[in-house]
C-alpha positions in Angstrom: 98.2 114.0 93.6 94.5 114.6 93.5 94.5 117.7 93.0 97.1 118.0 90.4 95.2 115.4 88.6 91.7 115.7 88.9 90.6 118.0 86.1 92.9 115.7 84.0 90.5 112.4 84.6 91.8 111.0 87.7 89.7 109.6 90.5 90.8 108.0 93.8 88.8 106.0 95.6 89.4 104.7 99.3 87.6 101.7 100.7 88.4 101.1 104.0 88.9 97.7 105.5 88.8 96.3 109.2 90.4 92.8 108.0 94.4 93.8 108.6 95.0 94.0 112.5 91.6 95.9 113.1 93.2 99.0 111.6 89.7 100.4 110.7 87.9 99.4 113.7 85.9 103.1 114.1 82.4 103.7 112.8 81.8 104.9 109.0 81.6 108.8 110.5 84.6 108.1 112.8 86.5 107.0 109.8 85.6 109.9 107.7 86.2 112.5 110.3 89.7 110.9 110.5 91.4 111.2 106.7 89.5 114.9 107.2 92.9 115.6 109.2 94.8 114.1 106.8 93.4 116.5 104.0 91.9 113.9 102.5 90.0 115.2 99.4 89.6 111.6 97.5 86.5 109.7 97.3 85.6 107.6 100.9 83.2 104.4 100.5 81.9 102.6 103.2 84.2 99.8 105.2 84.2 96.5 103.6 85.8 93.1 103.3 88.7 92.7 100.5 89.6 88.8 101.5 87.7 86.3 101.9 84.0 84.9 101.1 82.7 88.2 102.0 85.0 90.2 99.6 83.3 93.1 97.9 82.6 92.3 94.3 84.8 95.1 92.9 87.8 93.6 95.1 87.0 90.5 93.7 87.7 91.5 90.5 90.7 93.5 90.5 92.1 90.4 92.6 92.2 88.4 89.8 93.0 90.8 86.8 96.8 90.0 86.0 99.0 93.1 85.8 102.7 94.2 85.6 105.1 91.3 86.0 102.9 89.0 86.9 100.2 88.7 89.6 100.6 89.3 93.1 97.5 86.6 93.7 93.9 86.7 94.8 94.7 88.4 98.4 94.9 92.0 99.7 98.4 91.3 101.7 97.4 94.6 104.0 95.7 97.9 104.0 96.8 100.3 101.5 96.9 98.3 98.7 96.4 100.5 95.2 95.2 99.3 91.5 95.8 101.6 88.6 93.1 101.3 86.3 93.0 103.0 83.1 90.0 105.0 80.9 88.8 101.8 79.9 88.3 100.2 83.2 91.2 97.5 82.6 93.7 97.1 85.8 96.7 97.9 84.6 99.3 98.2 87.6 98.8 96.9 90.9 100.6 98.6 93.5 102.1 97.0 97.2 100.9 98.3 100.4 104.7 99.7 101.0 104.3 101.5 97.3 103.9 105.0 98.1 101.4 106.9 96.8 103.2 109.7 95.6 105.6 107.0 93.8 102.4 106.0 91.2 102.5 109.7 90.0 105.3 108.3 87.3 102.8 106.2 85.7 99.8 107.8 85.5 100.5 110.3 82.4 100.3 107.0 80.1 96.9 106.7 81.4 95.3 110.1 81.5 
């Protein structure tokens, strides 16, 4: 999906998180060196918090931004997680952790 999309606007951008059974326990290189076998050719940040008081700001706000039919709530349920967020920087979908990727395709030529 990446690479179909890229030259076409779209960005994807993985933030891992340690907070859902210590899924992401590895180092930040570890981690890296991981999705590499996976092919992964999206954006990687550094491991932080998506729940609680330590949430990272941009977490934060997506959290609360109300989207689709309704709002899922101010909690990352578990890892894998996705927001859709449009040109204009507005959350428009919020996708479960069971979502597929692959199954978000449909929605994004709206938003390119």
């Amino acid at each position: 999906m990446h690479t179909e999309y890229a030259d076409k606007g779209l960005r994807i951008l993985a933030f891992p998180c340690n907070q859902f059974g210590s899924q992401e326990p590895g180092t930040e290189a570890e981690i890296k060196e991981f999705a590499k076998g996976y092919d992964a050719e999206f954006d990687l940040f550094s491991k932080i918090d998506v729940n609680g008081d330590g949430a990272h700001p941009l977490w934060k706000w997506m959290k609360e931004q109300r989207h689709g039919k309704g709002m899922l709530g101010n909690f990352i349920k578990w890892n894998f997680t996705k927001f859709l967020i449009d040109k204009n920087g507005q959350v428009v979908k919020r996708y479960g952790p069971k979502d597929e990727p692959f199954g978000i395709k449909k929605d994004l030529p709206q938003y390119l």
